[in-house]
N, C-alpha and C positions, 0 to 999 in steps of 0.2 A: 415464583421462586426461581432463583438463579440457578442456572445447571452447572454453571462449571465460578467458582467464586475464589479469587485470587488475593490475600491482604496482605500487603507490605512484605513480599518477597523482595528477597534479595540472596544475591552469589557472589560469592569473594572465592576468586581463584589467587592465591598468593597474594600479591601487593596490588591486585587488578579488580577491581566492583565490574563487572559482569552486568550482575541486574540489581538494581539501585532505589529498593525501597518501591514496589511496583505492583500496584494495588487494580484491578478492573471486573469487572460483574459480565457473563455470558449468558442470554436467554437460549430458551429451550430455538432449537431451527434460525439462530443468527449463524450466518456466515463471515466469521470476523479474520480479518487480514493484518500481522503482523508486520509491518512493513516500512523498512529502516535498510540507511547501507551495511555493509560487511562490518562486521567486529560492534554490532550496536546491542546485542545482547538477544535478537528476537529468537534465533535458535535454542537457545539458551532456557529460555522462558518455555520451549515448548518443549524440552526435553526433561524439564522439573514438573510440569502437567503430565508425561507419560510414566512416571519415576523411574528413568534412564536418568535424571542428575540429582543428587541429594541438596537441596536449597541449604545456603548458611542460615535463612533464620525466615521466618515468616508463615504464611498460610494457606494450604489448598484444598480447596473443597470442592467436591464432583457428586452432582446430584445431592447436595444441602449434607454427603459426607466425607468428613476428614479425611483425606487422604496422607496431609503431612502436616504438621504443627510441631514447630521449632517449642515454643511455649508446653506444648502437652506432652511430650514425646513420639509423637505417631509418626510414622513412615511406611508407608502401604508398597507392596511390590509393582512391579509395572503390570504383572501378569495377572492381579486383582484387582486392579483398576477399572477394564471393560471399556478401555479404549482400542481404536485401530490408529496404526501407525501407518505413514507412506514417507518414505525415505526418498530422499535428492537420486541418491546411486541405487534405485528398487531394490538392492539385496536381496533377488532371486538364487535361488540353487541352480549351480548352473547342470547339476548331475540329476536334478530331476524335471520332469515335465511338467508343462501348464498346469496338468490337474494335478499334480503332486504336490506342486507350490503351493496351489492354489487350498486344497485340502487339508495341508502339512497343521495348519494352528487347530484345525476339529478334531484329526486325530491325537493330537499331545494330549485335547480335552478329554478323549478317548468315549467319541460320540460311535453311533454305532452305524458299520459299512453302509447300510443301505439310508440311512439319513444322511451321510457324509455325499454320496454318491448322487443324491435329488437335490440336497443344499449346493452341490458343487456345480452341477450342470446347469440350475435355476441361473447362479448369478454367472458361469457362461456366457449364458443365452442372451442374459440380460446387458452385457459388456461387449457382445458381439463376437467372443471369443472360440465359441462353441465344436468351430471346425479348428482349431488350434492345441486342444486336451492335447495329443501327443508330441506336440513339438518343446524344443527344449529351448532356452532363453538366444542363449547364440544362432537358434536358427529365425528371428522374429527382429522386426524392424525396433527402434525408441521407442515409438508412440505403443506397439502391442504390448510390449516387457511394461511400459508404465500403465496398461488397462490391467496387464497381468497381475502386477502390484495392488493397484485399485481392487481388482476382486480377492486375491488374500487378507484383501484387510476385513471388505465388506463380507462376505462367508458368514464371517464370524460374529454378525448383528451386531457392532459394537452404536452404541449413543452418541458417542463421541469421535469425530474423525481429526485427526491429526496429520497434517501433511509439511513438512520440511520442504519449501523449495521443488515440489516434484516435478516442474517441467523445464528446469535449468537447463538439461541437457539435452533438450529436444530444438531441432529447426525452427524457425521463426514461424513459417505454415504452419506445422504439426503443432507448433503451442498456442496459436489459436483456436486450433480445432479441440485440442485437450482441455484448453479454458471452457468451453463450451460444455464440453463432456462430464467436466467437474462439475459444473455449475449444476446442470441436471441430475447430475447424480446427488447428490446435496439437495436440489428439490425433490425429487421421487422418492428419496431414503427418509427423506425428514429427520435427518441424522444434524446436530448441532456440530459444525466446524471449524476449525482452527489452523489456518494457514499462514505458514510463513514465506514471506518473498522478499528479494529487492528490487523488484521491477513494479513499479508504479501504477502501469498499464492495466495489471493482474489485479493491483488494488483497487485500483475507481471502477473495473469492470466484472469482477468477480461478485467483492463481495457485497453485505448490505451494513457492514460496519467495516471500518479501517483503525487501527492504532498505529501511529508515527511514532519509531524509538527512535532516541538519539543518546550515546552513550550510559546507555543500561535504563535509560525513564523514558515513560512515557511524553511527548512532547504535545500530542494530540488523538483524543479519540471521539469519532463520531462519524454519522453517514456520510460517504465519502465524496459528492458534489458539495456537504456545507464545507467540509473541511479541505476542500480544492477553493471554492469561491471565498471563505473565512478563515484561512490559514490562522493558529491561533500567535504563532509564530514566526521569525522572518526563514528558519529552518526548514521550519512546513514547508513554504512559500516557496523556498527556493529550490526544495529535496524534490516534490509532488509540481507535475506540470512538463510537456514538451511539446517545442521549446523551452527550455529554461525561463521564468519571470523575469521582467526586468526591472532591475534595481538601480535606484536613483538619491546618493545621498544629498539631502539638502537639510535651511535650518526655516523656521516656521517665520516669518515675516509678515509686519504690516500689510492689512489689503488696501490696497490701489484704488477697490471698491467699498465705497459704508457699508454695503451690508454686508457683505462678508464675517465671519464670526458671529453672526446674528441669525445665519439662514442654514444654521450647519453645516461651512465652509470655512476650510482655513486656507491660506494660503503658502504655499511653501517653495522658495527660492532655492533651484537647484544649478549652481553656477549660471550658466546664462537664462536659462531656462526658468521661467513666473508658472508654476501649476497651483488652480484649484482645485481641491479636494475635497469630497464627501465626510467631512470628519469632525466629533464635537472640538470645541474651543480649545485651544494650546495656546501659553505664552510665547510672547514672541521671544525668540534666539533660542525656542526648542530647538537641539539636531531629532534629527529624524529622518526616516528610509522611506523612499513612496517606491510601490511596485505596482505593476499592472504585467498582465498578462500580454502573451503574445497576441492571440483571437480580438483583444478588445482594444490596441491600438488600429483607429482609424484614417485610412487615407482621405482626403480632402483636398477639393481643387482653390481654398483660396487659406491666409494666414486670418487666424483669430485667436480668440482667449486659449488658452491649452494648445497652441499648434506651433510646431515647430517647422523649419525646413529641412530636412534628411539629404543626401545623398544614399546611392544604393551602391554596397561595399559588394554582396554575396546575392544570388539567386537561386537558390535550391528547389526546383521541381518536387514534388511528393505528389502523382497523381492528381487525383483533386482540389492538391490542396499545393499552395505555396510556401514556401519561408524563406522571408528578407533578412538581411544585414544590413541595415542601414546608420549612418555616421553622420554628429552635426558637432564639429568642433571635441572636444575631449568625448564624448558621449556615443555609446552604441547600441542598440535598441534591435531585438528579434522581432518580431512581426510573422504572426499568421494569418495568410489570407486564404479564406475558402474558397474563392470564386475563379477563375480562370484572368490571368493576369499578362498584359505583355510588358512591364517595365523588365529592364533591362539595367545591369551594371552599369553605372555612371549615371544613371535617368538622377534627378531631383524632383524628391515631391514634397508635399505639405503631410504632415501626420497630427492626429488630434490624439488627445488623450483627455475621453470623458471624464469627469471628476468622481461619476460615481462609480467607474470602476477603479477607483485608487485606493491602494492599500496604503495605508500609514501606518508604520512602526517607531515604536522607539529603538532609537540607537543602541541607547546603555543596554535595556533590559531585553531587545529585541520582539519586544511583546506589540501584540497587534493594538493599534489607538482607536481605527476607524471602525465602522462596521456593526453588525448586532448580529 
């Protein structure tokens, strides 16, 4: 049975769809990731789950009960719901202390001192907060005010955790370290979650589901390596992934070779450029988009089927890892390479591009052709 069950929600703020008809199902202990850019409706989505937004019309249900139903009339308060919330900007008191904040939702429930007092010090301890009870929020770094936050939500055993964005405002280091911190807190809680981001990173490494919104709908949902390697989408494709995908509009042509079209390959003519690709049969003078990723274009020391000759425009360093700029006539292509590299701006090299990692899209519908 689903724990948290969403049907055909949708919000119309004025002349503006919000969230656009947006239906999805949450198991008990999945970690599922909202994750869209700015203005795509995911905030939105998880502020109608907390009933902080009243939906224009549609369905939600939290442990198999109603919480809102446009159809029935129900609208449940946030406060009887038996969720915990964690906000972008933690919305601590700044006039009281760690353990006041931390305390403040037991005692409204009007639980009693000495159980306030052992539930409050447990998840402490458990946060690493413990020697911090008396400090007040202005005296603690990002990363402690967002554990601070983390434990007023957790206190309060809630089922369901809801989080907004909450490491936006933390340093690059410290939001790794927080990702971590989440993660395990979400496994030892066995708490089911619901996090919204626009950073990508958070999504393929956080969670064990992802939902891609684009303009209030869902565009993609599922675990987050198929939906990196099977974008369903050229959106997906191009939103999820860094460096960026690269994209190559071309139209579907005759192969050069018989068997082609026969071996689950098509060919497709990309201005100067002849790629085979991984994909059932198209007619030929289909338009269509082929994309491949950075990681799985290949350098090669001689010209064959799928290779092209590059020049190197950009050399970017990353540690471990590389990323090229490289140009061959109208055409520029990112490239990740893992391995320690000495090419150099101006070098020319040969690049391959396997056929079975080609994404093929249609143009019109933008929908993915190749793949399963």
């Amino acid at each position: 049975m689903p724990i948290v069950e969403v049907k055909n929600l949708t919000k119309i703020f004025g002349s503006v769809t919000a969230v656009d008809d947006v239906s999805f199902t949450i198991e008990e202990r999945d970690f599922l990731i909202l994750l869209g850019p700015s203005g795509c409706g995911k905030t939105t989505i998880l502020r109608m789950l907390a009933g902080l937004e009243i939906p224009t019309s549609g369905e939600i249900y939290l442990r198999d009960r109603p919480v809102f139903s446009s159809r029935r009339g129900i609208f449940v308060p946030a406060r009887e719901r038996e969720v915990g919330l964690v906000f972008q900007s933690y919305a601590l008191w700044p006039h009281m202390t760690v353990y006041e904040n931390v305390s403040f939702g037991l005692q409204v429930k009007k639980m009693k001192s000495p159980a306030i007092k052992d539930k409050v010090e447990r998840v402490l301890e458990f946060l690493r907060l413990e020697e911090m009870a008396d400090r007040y929020p202005q005296e603690m770094s990002g990363g402690q005010q967002q554990r601070v936050a983390l434990a007023r939500m957790l206190v309060c055993e809630p089922g369901i955790f809801l989080m907004d964005e909450p490491l936006s405002n933390l340093d690059a280091k410290l939001r790794l370290e927080m990702r971590a911190e989440i993660k395990n807190l979400h496994y030892q809680s066995g708490a089911t979650t619901i996090y919204v981001t626009h950073d990508q990173v958070e999504g393929l490494t956080m969670a064990n589901r992802i939902s891609v919104l684009n303009q209030g709908r869902i565009e993609q949902m599922g675990n987050p390596k198929h939906v990196y390697k099977l974008p369903s989408t050229l959106f997906v494709a191009d939103f999820i992934g860094s460096p960026t995908i690269n994209k190559i509009r071309g139209v579907v042509t005759k192969s050069e070779h018989s068997a082609a079209g026969r071996d689950g390959k098509i060919e497709v003519l990309c201005g100067h450029l002849r790629l085979s690709a991984d994909c059932p049969p198209l007619p030929d003078g289909k338009e269509v988009v082929v994309a491949i990723r950075p990681e799985n274009i290949m350098q090669v020391s001689v010209s064959g089927t799928n290779t092209l000759q590059a020049e190197v425009s950009t050399v970017l360093p990353a540690g471990p890892e590389t990323i090229l700029q490289v140009k061959s006539h109208d055409l520029t292509f990112n490239i990740l390479m893992t391995q320690e590299t000495q090419i150099e701006v101006g070098d020319r090299m040969y690049i391959h591009f396997p056929p079975e990692h080609i994404l093929v899209f249609d143009r019109g519908s933008q929908k993915l052709l190749s793949g399963s």
